[in-house]
TIMARBA-24198 format. One record per residue (C-alpha): residue in one letter; z, x, y. Coordinates in Angstrom, 1 decimal. Example, Ala and Ser with C-alpha at 12.3 -4.5 7.8 and 13.67 -1.06 7.14 Angstrom:
2
+------+--------+--------+--------+
: type :      z :      x :      y :
+------+--------+--------+--------+
:    A :    7.8 :   12.3 :   -4.5 :
:    S :    7.1 :   13.7 :   -1.1 :
+------+--------+--------+--------+
//
This chain:
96
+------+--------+--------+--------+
: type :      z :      x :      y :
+------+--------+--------+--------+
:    X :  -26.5 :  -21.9 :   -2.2 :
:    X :  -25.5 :  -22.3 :    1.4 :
:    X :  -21.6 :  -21.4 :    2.7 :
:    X :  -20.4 :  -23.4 :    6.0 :
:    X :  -17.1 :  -22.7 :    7.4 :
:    X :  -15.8 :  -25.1 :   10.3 :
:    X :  -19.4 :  -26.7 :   10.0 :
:    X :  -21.4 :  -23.2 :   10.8 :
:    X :  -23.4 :  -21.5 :    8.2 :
:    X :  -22.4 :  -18.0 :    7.2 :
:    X :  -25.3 :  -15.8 :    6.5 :
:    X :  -23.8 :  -12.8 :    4.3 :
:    X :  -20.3 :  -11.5 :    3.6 :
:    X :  -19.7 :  -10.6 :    7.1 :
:    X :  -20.5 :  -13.4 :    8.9 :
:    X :  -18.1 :  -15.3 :    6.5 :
:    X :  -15.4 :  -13.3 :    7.0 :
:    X :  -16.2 :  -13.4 :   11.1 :
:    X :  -16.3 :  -17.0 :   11.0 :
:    X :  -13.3 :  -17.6 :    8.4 :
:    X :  -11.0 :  -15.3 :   10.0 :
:    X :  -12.0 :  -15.7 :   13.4 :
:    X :  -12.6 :  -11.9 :   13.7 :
:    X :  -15.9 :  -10.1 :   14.6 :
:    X :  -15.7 :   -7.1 :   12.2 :
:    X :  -18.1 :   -5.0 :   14.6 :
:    X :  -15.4 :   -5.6 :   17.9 :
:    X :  -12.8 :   -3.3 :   15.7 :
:    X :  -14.9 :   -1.4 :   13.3 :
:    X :  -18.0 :   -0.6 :   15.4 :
:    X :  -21.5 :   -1.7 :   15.0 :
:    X :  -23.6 :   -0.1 :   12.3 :
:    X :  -26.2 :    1.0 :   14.9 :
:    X :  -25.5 :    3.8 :   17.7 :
:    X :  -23.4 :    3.0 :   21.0 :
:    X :  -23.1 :    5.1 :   24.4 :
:    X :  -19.5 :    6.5 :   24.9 :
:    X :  -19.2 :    3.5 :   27.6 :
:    X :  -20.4 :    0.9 :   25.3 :
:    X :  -17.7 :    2.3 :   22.9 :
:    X :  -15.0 :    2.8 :   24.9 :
:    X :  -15.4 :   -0.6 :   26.5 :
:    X :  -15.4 :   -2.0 :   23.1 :
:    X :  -12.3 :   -0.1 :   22.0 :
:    X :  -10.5 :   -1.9 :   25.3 :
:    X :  -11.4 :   -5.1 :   24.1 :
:    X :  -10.3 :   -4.3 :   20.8 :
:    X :   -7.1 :   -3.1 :   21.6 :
:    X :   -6.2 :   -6.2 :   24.1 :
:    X :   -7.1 :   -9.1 :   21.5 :
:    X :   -5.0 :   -7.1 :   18.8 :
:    X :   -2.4 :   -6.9 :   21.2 :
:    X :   -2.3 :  -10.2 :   22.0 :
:    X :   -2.6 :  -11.1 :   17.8 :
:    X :    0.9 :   -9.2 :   17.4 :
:    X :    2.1 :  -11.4 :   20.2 :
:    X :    1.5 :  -14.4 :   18.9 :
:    X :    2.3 :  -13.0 :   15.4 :
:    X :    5.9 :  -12.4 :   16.7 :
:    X :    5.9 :  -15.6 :   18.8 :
:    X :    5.6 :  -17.0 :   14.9 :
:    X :    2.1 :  -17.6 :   14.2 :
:    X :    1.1 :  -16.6 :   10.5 :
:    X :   -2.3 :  -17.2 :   10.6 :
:    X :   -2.2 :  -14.3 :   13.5 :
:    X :    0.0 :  -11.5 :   12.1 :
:    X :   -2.6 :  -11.6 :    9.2 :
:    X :   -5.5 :  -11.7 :   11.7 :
:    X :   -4.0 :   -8.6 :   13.2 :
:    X :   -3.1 :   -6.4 :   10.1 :
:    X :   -7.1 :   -7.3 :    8.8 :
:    X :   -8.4 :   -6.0 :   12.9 :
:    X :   -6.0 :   -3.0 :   12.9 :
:    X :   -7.5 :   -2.2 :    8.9 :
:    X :  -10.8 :   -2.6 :   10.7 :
:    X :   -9.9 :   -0.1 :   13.5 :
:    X :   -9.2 :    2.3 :   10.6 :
:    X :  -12.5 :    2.6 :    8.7 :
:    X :  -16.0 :    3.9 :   10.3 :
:    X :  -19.4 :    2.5 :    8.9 :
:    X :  -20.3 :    4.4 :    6.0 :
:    X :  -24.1 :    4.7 :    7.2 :
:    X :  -22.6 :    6.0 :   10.8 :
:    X :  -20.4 :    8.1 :    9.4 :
:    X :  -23.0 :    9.8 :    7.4 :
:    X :  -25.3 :   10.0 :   10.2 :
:    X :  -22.6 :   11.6 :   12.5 :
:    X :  -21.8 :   14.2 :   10.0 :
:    X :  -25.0 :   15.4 :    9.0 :
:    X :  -26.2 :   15.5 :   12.8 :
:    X :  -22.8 :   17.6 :   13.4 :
:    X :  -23.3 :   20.5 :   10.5 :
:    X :  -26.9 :   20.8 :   10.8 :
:    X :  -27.6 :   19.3 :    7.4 :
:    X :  -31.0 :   17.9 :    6.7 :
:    X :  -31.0 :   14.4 :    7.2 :
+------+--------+--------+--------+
//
């Protein structure tokens, strides 16, 4: 079975959601994959300016974008299980 939002085919749970809500999931929660301290912090700038500009136009009235923002901020919350992992076995020393 095939899923199409706004005429696009999703492929997984993740690109449904980026394509439904209009929100890429990596942008606030990270990529699953490593990124440089640049690549990260220029992503956490981007991040912050679009959910800024979400909880403007959330108070300006728009539904649709006060949701949008509480789902990007819950994003900005949570770290990749797989990364996370990786992170803390590379920082104790455990055996990977």
């Amino acid at each position: 079975m095939r899923t199409f939002v706004a005429g696009q085919e999703a492929h997984g749970d993740i690109e449904f959601a980026d394509l439904a809500l209009g929100i890429d999931v990596d942008l606030f929660r990270g990529p699953l994959e490593f990124e440089t301290v640049d690549e990260r912090a220029a992503r956490q700038d981007a991040a912050r300016d679009i959910l800024a500009d979400l909880r403007a136009q959330a108070e300006a009235g728009d539904e649709i974008a006060g949701w949008d923002a509480l789902y990007a901020d819950a994003l900005t919350h949570t770290v990749p299980f797989l990364r996370a992992v990786r992170d803390r076995r590379s920082g104790t020393g455990e055996a990977a």
